[in-house]
Backbone bond lengths (Angstrom), bond angles and torsions (degrees), N, CA, C in turn:
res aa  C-N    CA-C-N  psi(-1)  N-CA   C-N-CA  omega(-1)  CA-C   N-CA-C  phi
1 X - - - 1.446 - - 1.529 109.40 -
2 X 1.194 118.73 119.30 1.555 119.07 163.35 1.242 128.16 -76.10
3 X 1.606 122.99 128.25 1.289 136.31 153.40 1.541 113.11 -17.41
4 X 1.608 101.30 137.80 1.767 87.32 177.15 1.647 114.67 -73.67
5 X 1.503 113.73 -8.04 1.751 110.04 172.11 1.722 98.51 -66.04
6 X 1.670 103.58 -34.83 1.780 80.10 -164.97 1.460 104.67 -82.80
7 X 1.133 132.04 -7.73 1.416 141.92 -174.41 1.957 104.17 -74.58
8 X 1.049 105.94 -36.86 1.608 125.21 179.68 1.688 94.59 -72.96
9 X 1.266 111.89 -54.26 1.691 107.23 -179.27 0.767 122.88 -38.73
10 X 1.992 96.53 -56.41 1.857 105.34 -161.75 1.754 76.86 -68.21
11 X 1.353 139.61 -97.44 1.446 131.81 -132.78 1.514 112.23 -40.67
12 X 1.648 115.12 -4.38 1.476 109.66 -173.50 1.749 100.85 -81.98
13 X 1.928 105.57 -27.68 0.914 94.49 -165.04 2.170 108.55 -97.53
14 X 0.769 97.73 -23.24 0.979 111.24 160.27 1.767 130.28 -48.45
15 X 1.324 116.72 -35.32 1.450 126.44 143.90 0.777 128.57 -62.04
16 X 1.564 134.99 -6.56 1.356 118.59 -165.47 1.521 102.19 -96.44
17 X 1.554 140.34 159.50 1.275 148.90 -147.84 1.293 100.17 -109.53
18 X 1.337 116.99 160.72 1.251 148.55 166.04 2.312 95.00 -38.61
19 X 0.918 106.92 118.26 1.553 109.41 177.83 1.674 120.57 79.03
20 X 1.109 93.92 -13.03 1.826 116.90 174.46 1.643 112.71 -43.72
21 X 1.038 135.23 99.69 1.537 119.80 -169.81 1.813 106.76 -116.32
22 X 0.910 114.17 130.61 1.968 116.57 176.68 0.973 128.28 -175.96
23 X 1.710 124.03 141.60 1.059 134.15 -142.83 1.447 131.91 -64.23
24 X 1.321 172.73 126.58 1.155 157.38 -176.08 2.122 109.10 -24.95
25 X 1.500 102.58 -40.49 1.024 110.15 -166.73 2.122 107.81 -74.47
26 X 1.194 95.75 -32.48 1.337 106.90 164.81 1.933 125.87 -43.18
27 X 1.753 86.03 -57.28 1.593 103.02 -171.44 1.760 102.14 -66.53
28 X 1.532 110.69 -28.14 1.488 115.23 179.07 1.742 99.17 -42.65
29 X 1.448 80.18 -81.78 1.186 102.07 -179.86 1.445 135.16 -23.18
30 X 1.448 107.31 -49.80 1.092 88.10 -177.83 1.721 118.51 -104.45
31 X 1.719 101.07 17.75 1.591 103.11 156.75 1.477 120.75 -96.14
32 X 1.108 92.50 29.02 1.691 115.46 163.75 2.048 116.26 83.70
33 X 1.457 109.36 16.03 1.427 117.83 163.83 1.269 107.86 -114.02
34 X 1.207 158.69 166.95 1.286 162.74 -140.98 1.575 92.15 173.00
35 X 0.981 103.61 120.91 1.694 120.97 175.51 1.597 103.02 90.85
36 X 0.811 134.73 21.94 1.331 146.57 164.08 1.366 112.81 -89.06
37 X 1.064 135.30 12.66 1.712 110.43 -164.14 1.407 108.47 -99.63
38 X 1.457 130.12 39.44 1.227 128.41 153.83 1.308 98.62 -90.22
39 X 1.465 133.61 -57.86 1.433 115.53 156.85 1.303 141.33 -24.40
40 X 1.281 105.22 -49.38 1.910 112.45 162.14 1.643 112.91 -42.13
41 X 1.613 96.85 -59.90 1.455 115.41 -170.44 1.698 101.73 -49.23
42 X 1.678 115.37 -60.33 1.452 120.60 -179.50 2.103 114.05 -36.09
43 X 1.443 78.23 -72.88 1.686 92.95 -179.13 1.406 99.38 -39.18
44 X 1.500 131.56 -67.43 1.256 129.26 -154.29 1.885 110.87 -61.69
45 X 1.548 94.44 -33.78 1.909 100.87 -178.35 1.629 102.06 -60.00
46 X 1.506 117.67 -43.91 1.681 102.51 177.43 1.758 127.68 -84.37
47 X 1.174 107.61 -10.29 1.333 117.58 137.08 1.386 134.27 8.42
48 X 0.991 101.29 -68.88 1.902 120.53 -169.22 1.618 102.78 58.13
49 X 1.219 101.86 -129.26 1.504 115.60 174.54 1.486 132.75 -100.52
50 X 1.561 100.11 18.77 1.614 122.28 157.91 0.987 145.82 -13.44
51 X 1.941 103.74 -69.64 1.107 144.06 -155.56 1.782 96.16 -148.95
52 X 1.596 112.31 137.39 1.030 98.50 -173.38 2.304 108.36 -91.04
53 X 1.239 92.79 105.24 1.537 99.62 -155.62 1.713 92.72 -87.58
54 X 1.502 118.74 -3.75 1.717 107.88 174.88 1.331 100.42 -73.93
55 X 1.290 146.50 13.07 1.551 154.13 -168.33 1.761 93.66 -112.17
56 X 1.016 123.10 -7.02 1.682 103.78 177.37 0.993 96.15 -133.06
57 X 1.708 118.80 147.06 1.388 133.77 177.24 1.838 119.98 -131.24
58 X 1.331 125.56 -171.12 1.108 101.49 131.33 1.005 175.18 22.33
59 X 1.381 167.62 126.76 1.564 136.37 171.15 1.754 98.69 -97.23
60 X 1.583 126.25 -17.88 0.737 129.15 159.55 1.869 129.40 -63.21
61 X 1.429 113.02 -27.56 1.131 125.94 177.41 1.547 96.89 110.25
62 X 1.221 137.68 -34.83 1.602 133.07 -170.38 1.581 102.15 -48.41
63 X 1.292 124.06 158.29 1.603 117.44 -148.15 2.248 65.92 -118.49
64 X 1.394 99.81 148.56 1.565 117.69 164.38 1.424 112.74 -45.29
65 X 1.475 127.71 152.48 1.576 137.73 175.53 1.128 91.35 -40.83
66 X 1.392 111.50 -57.87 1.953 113.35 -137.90 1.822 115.21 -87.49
67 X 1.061 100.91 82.89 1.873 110.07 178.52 1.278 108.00 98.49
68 X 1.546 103.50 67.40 1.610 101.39 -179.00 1.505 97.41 -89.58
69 X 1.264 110.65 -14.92 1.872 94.13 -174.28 1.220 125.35 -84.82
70 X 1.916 108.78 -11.38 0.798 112.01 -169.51 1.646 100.46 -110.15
71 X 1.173 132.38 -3.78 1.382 156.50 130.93 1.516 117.93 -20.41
72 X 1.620 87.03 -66.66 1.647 89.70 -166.72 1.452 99.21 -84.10
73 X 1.275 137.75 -37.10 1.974 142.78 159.55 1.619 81.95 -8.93
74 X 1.459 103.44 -98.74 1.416 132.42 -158.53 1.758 97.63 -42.40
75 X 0.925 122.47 -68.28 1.587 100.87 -173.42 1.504 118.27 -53.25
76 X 1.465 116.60 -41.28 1.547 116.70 170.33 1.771 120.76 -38.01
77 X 1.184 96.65 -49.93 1.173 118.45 -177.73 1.603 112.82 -64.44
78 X 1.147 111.77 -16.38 1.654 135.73 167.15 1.391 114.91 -79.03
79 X 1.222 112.84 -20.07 1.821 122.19 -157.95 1.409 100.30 66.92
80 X 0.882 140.26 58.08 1.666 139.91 145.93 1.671 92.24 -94.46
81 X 1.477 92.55 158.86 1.351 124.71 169.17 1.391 131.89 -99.45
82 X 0.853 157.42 114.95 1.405 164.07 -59.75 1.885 119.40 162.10
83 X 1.269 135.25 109.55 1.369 98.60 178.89 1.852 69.47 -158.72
84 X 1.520 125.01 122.03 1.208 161.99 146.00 1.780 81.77 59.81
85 X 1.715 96.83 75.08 1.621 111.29 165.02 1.886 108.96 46.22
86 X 1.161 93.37 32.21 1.612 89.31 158.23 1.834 110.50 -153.49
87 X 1.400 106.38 155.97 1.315 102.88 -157.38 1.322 110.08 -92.00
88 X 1.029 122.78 136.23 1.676 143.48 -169.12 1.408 100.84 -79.94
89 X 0.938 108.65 -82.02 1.755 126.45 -171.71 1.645 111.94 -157.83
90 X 1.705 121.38 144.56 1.150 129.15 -144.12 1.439 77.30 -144.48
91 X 1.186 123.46 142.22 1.400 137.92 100.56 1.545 127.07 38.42
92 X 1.314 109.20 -75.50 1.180 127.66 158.91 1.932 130.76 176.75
93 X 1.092 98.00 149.77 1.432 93.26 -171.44 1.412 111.60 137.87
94 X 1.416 138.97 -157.67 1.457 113.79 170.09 1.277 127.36 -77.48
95 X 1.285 124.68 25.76 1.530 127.39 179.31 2.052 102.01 -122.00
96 X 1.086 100.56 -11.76 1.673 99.94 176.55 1.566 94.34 -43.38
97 X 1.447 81.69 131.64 2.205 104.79 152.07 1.209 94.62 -81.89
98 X 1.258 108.51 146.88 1.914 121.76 170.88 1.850 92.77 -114.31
């Protein structure tokens, strides 16, 4: 059974769109803790294929150790941008080019 913070996560992450890219610290955030996103990060690693968790990265953009190839597949396939497993520019979200 999940906590209602992790229940707020998954729906944070769970909203996010097709090309949508943002940071662990983001999804904290906006399930209402901010500075939490090692928690984000936790919840999202047991996950599996749940929640679509190739949509959060970083705050830097570098994609996590664990399934970057299959990470970076899935965001490509988004039109995100990509350049040695970290994200260039997305679509939208905190990596959009304006």
């Amino acid at each position: 059974m999940l906590t209602q913070f992790q229940q707020q996560m998954a729906a944070a992450v769970n909203n996010l769109g097709r090309g949508e890219v943002v940071s662990f610290g983001d999804i904290a955030a906006a399930a209402g803790r901010p500075g939490a996103s090692r928690a984000a990060g936790r919840m999202l690693s047991q996950s599996m294929d749940t929640l679509p968790w190739w949509r959060v990265v970083y705050s830097s953009g570098h994609l996590p150790p664990c399934n970057p190839t299959v990470q970076s597949e899935r965001l490509v396939e988004e039109g995100v941008q990509l350049n040695a497993f970290r994200v260039v520019s997305a679509p939208k979200g905190r990596f959009k080019r304006t």
